[in-house]
Structures are given as structure tokens and as C-alpha cells.
TORKOL-4160 file (C-alpha; in steps of 0.2 Angstrom, whole numbers, padded with zeros to 4 digits, m for minus):
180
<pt num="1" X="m0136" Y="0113" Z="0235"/>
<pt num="2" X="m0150" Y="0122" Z="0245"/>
<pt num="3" X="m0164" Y="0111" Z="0249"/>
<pt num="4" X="m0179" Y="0106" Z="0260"/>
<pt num="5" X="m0191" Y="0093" Z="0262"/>
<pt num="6" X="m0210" Y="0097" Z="0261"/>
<pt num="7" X="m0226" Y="0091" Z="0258"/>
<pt num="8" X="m0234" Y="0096" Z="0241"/>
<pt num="9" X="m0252" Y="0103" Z="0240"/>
<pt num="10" X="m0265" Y="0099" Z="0230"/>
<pt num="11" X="m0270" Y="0110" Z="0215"/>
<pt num="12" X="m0284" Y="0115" Z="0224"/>
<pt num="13" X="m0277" Y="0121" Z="0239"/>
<pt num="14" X="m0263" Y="0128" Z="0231"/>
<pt num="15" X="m0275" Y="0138" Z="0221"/>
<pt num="16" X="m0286" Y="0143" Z="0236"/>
<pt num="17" X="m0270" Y="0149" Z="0246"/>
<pt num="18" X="m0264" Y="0156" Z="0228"/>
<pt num="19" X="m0282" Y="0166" Z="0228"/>
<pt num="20" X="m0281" Y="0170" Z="0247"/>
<pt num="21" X="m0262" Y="0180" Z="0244"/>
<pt num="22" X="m0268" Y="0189" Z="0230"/>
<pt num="23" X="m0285" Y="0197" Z="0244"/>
<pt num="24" X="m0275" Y="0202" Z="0257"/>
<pt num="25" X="m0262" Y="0214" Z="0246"/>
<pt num="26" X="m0249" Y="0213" Z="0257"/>
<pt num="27" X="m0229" Y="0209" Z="0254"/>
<pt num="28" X="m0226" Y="0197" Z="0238"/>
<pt num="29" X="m0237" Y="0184" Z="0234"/>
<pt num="30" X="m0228" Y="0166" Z="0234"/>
<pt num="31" X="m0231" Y="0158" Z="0217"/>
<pt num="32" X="m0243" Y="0146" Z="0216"/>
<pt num="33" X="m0230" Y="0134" Z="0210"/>
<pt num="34" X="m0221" Y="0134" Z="0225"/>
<pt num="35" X="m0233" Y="0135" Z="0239"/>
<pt num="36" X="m0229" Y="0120" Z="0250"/>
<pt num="37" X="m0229" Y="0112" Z="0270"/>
<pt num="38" X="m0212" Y="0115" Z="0273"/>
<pt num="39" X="m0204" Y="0100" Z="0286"/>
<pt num="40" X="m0186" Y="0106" Z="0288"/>
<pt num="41" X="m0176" Y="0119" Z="0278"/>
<pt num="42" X="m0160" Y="0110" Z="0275"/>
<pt num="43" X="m0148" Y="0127" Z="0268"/>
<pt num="44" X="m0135" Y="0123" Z="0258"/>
<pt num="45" X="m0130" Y="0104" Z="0257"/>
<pt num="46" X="m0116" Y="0094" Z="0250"/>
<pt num="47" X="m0125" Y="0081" Z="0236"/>
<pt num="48" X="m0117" Y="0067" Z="0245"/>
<pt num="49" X="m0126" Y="0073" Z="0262"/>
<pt num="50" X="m0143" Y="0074" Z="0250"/>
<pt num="51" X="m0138" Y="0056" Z="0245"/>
<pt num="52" X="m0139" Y="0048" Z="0265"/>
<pt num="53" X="m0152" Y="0058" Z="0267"/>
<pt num="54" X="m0163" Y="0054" Z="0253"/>
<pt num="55" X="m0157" Y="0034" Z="0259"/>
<pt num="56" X="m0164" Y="0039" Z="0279"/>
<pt num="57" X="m0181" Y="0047" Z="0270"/>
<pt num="58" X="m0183" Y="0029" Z="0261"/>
<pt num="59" X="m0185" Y="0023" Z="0279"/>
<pt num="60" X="m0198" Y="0033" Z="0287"/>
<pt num="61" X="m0215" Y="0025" Z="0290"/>
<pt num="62" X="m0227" Y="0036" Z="0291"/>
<pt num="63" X="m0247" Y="0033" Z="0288"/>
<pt num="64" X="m0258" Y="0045" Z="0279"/>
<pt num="65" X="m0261" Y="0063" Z="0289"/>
<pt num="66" X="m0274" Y="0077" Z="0287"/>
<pt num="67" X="m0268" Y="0094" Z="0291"/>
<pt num="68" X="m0280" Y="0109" Z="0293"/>
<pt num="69" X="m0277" Y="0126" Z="0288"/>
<pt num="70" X="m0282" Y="0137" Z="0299"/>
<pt num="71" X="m0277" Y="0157" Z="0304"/>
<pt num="72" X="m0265" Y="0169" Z="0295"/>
<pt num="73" X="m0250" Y="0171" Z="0304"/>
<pt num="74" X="m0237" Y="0185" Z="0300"/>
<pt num="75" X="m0219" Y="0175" Z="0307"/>
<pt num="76" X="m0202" Y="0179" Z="0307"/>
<pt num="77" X="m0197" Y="0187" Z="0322"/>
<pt num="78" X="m0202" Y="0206" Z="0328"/>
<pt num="79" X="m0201" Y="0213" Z="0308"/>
<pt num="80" X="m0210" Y="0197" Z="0300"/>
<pt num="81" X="m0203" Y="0193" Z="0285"/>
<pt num="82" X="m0217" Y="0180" Z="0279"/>
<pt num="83" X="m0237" Y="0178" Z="0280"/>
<pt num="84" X="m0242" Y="0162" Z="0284"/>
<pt num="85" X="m0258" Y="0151" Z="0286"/>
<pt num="86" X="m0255" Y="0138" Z="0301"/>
<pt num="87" X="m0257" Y="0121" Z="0295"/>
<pt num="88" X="m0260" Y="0109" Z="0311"/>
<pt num="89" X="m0257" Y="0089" Z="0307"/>
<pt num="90" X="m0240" Y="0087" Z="0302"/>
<pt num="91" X="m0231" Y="0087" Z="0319"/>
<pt num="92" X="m0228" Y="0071" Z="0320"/>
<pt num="93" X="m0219" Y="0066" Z="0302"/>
<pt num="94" X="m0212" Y="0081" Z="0305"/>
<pt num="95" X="m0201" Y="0073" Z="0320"/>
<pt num="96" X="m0197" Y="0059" Z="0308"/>
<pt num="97" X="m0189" Y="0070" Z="0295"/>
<pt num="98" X="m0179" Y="0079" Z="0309"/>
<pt num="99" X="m0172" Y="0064" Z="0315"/>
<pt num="100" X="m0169" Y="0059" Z="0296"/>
<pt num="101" X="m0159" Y="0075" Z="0293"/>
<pt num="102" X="m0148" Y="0072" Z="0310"/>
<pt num="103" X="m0145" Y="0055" Z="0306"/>
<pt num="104" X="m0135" Y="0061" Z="0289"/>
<pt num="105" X="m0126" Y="0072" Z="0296"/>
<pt num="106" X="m0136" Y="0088" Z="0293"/>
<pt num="107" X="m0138" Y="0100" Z="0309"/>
<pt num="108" X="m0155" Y="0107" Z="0310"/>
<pt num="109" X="m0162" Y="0121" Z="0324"/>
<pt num="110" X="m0169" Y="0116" Z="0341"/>
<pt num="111" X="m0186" Y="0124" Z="0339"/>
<pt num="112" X="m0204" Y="0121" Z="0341"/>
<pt num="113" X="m0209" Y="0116" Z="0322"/>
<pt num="114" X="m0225" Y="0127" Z="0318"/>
<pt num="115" X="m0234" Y="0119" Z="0304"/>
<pt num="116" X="m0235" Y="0132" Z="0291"/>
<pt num="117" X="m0236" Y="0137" Z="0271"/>
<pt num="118" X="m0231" Y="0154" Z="0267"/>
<pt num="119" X="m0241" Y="0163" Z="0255"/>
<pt num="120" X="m0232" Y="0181" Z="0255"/>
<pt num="121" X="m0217" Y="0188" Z="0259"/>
<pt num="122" X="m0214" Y="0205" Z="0268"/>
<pt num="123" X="m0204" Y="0218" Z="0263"/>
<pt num="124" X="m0186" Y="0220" Z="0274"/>
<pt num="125" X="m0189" Y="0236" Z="0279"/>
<pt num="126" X="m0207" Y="0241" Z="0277"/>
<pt num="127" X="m0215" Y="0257" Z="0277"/>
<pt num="128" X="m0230" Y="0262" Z="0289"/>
<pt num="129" X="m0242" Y="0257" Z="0273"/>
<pt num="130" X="m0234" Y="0240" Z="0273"/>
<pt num="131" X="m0237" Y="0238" Z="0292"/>
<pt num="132" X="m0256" Y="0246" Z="0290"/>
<pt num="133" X="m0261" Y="0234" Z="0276"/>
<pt num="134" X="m0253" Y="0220" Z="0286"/>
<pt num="135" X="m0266" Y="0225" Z="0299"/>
<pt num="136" X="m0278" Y="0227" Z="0287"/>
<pt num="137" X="m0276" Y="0209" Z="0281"/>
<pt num="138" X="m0275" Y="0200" Z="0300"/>
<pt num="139" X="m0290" Y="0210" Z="0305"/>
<pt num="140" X="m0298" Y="0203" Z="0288"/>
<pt num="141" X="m0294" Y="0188" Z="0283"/>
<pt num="142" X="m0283" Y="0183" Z="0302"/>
<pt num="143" X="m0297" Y="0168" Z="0306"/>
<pt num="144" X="m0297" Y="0160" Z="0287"/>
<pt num="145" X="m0300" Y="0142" Z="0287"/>
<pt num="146" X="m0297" Y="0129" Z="0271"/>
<pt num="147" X="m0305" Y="0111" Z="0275"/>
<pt num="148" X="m0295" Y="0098" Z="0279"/>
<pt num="149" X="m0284" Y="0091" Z="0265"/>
<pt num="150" X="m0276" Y="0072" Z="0267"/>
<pt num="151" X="m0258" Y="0070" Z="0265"/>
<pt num="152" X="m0251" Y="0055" Z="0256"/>
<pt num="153" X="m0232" Y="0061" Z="0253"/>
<pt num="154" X="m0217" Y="0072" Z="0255"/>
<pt num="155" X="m0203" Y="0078" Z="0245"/>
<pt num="156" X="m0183" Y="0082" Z="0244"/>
<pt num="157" X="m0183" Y="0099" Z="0235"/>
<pt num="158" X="m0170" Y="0109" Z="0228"/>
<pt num="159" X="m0172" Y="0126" Z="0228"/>
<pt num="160" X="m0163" Y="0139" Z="0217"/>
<pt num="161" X="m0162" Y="0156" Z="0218"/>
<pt num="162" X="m0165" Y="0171" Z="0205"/>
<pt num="163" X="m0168" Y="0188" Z="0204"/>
<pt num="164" X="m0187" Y="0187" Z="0203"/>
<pt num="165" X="m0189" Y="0172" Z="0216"/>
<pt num="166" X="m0184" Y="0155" Z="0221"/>
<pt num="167" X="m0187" Y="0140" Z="0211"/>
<pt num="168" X="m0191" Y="0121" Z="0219"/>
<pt num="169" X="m0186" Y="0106" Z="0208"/>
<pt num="170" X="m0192" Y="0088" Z="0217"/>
<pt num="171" X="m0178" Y="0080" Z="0219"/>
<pt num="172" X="m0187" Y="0065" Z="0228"/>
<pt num="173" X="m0204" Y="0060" Z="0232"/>
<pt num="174" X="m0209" Y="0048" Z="0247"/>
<pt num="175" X="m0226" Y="0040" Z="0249"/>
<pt num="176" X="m0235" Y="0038" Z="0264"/>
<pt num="177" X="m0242" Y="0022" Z="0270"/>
<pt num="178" X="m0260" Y="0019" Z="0266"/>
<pt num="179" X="m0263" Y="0005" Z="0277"/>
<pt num="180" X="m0255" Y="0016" Z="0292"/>
């Protein structure tokens, strides 16, 4: 099963960011329904791996975090393949859900984690007007800043992929500690 753990958004921020994609016209706006602060991308996963992993998530204490949304990134490597706003704040549950992963088995990359949530993706190959409006949008919209929302919990997703997109089921919600 493909999954990943996230942090769901708010309705408001998930409409603001929805709003955002829609302005700067470039790639493939990310339905609103599945914008999220992505912790670690999991790939395809056995269910028994999902099950001592959702039994190591039940572990993690974690108080109550704000992250800030701040800067429209493209990422991907040297022909992006996503926009992104950098979301700054979730570094640290984060390392707890990576450790998490390891600890049922599940290798994950050794990279930096850079808080993110994608709002568009970029087309493979893109034409010179795909890369002009990609300027277009950094030049225009590159310093956007949302305030500040709190984050209370994260999730196990599954995600499932069709012709017109991918499509995220909870699988299990964790809630974060209010008296942190």
C-alpha cells in the first residue's frame, strides 16, 4: 500500500493555499482535498509494516507546534516537478516520525527534511512558457506569507493512484499533546 504520514491543514489554509495555486497559473493545481505538511513519504508498504508502524506512531509525544508558511519554492531537482510554500515548524515531530518509520522496518532517505506543502505540480518536460510562467509566479507571488497556524495532529495516509490524480484516505490520526 502507498502511504505517508502528514499533518492535515485547516479548512482555512487549505482554501487560502487552494486560492494561492489557482493565481499563480502554473503546472497542476493540487486539490484542495489533498493539500497537506507532508512528514515522510513511505512508497509502497506491506499492511503488516503499516501495522508496527501505526503501533510506534501511537508512541510519539509531541506537544502542540505552529508552522509558518512562508515563500513559494519550486523543488525537485534541476527540472522541478512541484511548487511549494515552505512551511517552517515541524522539524522536530518530523525526526520523531522518521525514527518511527526506521523503527518498523521502513527505510527512508537521509536528507535534510524541508518543511513543505505542495500546491502544483510541473509538467515533465516543460515548454519555455511553462518555465516563463514559473518565473512569472516566483517573481510574483515568491515572498507569500499565510499567518501562523497551530498544529494539534498528524496522520497515516493511504494514497491511491488514478488517471486524473492521487487520492488520500486517513488511515490513522495521532493527536498531539496539549499540555506539551
Amino acid at each position: 500500500m502507498r502511504a505517508f504520514i502528514a499533518c492535515p491543514l485547516p479548512d482555512h489554509v487549505t482554501s487560502a493555499l487552494a486560492d494561492l495555486a489557482a493565481r499563480v497559473k502554473v503546472g497542476r493545481a493540487v486539490p484542495e482535498e489533498n493539500l497537506h505538511l507532508t512528514l515522510a513519504f513511505l512508497e509502497e508498504q506491506p499492511v503488516e509494516v503499516l501495522e508496527a508502524l501505526h503501533e510506534e506512531l501511537e508512541v510519539i509525544s509531541s506537544p502542540l507546534f505552529e508552522v509558518c508558511f512562508r515563500g513559494l519554492e519550486p523543488m525537485g531537482g534541476k527540472t522541478p516537478s512541484v511548487l511549494a510554500i515552505r512551511a517552517e515548524g515541524a522539524e522536530a515531530l518530523q525526526k520523531q516520525v522518521s525514527g518511527a518509520a526506521r523503527l518498523a522496518g521502513i527505510s527512508l532517505p537521509h536528507r535534510r527534511f524541508r518543511g513543505h506543502v505542495t500546491i502544483a505540480r510541473l509538467p515533465r518536460h516543460p515548454a519555455e512558457a511553462d518555465q516563463v510562467a514559473l518565473g512569472h509566479a516566483l517573481e510574483v507571488f515568491g515572498a507569500v506569507e499565510l499567518p501562523p497556524v497551530t498544529v494539534d495532529q498528524f496522520a497515516l495516509f493511504r494514497s491511491e493512484l488514478h488517471p486524473d490524480g492521487a487520492r488520500h484516505e486517513v488511515l490513522a490520526e495521532y493527536d498531539l499533546s496539549t499540555s506539551g
